[in-house]
C-alpha positions in Angstrom: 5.3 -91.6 -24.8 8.7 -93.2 -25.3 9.3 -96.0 -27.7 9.4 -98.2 -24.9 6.2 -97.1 -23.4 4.7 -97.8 -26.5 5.6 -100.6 -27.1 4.4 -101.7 -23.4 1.2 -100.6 -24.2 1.0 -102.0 -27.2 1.9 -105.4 -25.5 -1.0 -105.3 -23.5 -4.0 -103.2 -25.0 -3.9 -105.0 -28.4 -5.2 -108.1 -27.4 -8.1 -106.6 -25.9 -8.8 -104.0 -28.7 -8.6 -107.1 -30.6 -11.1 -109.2 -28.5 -13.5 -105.5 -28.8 -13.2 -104.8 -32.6 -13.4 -108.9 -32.7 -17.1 -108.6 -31.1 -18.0 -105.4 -33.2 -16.7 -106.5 -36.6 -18.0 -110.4 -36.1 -14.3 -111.5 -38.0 -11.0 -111.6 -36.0 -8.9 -111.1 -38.7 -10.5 -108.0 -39.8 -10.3 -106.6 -35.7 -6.5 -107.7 -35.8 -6.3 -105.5 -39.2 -8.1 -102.5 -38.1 -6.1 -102.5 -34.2 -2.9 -102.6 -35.9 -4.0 -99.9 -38.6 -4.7 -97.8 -35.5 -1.7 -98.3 -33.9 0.4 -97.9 -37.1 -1.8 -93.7 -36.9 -0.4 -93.6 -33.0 3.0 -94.8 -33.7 3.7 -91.7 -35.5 2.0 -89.6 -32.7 3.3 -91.4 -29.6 5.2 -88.6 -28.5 2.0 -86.8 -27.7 0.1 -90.1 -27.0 -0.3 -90.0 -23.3 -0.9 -86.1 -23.1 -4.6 -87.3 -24.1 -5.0 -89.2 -21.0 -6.6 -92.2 -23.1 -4.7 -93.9 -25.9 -6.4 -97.0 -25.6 -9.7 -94.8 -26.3 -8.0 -92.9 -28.7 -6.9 -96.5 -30.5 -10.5 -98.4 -30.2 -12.1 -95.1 -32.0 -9.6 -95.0 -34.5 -10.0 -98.7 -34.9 -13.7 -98.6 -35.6 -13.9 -95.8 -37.6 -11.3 -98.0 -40.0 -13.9 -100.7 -39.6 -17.0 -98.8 -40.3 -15.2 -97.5 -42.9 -14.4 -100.8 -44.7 -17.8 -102.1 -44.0 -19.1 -99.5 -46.1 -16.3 -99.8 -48.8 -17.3 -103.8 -49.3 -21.2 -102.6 -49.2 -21.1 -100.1 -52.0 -18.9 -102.6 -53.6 -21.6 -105.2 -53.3 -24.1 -103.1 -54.4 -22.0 -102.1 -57.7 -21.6 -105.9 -58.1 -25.0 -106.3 -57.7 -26.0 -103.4 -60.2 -23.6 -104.8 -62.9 -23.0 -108.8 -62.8 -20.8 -110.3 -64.6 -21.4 -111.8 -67.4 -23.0 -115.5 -66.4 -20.8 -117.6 -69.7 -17.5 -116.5 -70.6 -16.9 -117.9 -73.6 -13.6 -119.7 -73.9 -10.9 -118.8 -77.0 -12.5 -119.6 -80.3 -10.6 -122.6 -82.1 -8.7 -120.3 -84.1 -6.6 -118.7 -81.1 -5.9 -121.6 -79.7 -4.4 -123.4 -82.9 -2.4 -120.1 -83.2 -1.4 -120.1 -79.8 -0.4 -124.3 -79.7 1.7 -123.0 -82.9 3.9 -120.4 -81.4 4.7 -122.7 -78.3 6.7 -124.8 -81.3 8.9 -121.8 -82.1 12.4 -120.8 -80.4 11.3 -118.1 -77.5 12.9 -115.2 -79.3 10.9 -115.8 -82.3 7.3 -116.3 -80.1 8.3 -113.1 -78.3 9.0 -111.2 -81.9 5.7 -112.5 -82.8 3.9 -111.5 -80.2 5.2 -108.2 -79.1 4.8 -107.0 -82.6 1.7 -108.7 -84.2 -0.4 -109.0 -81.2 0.7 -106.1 -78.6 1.3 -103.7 -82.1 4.6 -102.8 -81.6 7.0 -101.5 -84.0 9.9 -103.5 -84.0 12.3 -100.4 -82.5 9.8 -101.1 -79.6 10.1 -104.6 -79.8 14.0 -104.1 -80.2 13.9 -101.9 -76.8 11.9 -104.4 -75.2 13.7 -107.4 -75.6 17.4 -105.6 -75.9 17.8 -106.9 -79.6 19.3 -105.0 -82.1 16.7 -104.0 -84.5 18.0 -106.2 -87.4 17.7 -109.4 -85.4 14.4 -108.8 -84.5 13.8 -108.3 -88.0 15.4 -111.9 -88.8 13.2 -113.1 -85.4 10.2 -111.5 -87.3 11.2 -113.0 -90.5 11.9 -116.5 -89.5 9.3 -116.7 -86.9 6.5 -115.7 -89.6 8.0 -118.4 -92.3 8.0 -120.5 -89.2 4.9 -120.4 -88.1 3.0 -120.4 -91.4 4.5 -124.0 -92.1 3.3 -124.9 -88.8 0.0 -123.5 -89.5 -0.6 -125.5 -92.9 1.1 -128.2 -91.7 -1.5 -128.4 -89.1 -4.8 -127.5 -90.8 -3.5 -130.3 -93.4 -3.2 -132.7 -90.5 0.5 -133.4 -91.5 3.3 -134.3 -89.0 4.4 -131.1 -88.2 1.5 -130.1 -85.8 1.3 -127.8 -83.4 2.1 -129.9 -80.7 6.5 -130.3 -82.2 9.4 -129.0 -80.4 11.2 -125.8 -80.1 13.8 -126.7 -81.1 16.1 -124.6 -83.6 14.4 -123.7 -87.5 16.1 -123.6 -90.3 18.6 -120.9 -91.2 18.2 -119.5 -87.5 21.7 -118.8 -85.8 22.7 -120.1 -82.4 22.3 -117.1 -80.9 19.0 -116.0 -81.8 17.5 -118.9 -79.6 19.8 -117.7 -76.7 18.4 -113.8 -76.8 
């Protein structure tokens, strides 16, 4: 079968195969999937295709076995779901994170990302150099500043003093230009 055949037949045995798998699967989207999986597995036997004598059997078989087959996926899915629910509460993040996390929004990005690639992901800082494409001593100043940084930030705001969590990014003290633009 030529590409041009193929693509004849294609034309007009898809929407049928559709319309079959649609009455054997009970969803048209999932007969569109598994019709066009089928073909996708004939496309790279169309040469041979029509020595079978029926490709649009051929195609409908194919097509339900993909069907059957995904059935059976979602079942034993289902019944692992079943077997093992989720937990029914997910408790949320405890005060504590989320004073942390309101805190590191105030520094400069480089600084947060020092922070967090080193403390929380663990890091070194060649790592965290490689990572970000930093030279390992301005990471180490990012690391530096960021920590002094934050720790105001952190007292400030378990004191209840103006410099909560919630001020801007802007530039710290004794932090270069460039270390907000890495």
């Amino acid at each position: 079968m030529t590409e041009d055949e193929f693509d004849a037949f294609y034309a007009t045995a898809f929407p049928r195969l559709t319309g079959q798998l649609y009455a054997f699967t009970g969803d048209h989207g999932e007969a569109q999937d598994v019709v066009q999986e089928a073909f996708v597995r004939a496309w790279d036997q169309r040469r041979e295709f029509l020595l079978d004598g029926a490709p649009e059997a051929w195609i409908r078989t194919v097509a339900m076995r993909l069907a059957v087959s995904r059935w059976r996926r979602a079942r034993r899915w289902l019944e692992l779901v079943r077997r093992n629910p989720p937990p029914q509460h997910v408790p949320g993040p405890d005060p504590e994170r989320a004073t942390l996390v309101a805190a590191l929004r105030t520094l400069p990005e480089p600084q947060r990302m020092a922070l967090v690639l080193h403390h929380l992901c663990d890091l070194s800082v060649e790592q965290v150099a490689s990572e970000t494409g930093a030279p390992v001593g301005t990471v180490k100043a990012r690391l530096s500043r960021g920590r002094a940084a934050l720790a105001r930030e952190l007292t400030t705001d378990s004191t209840g003093g103006a410099g909560s969590a919630g001020s801007s990014g802007s530039v710290g003290e004794g932090e270069r230009e460039d270390d907000r633009v890495r």
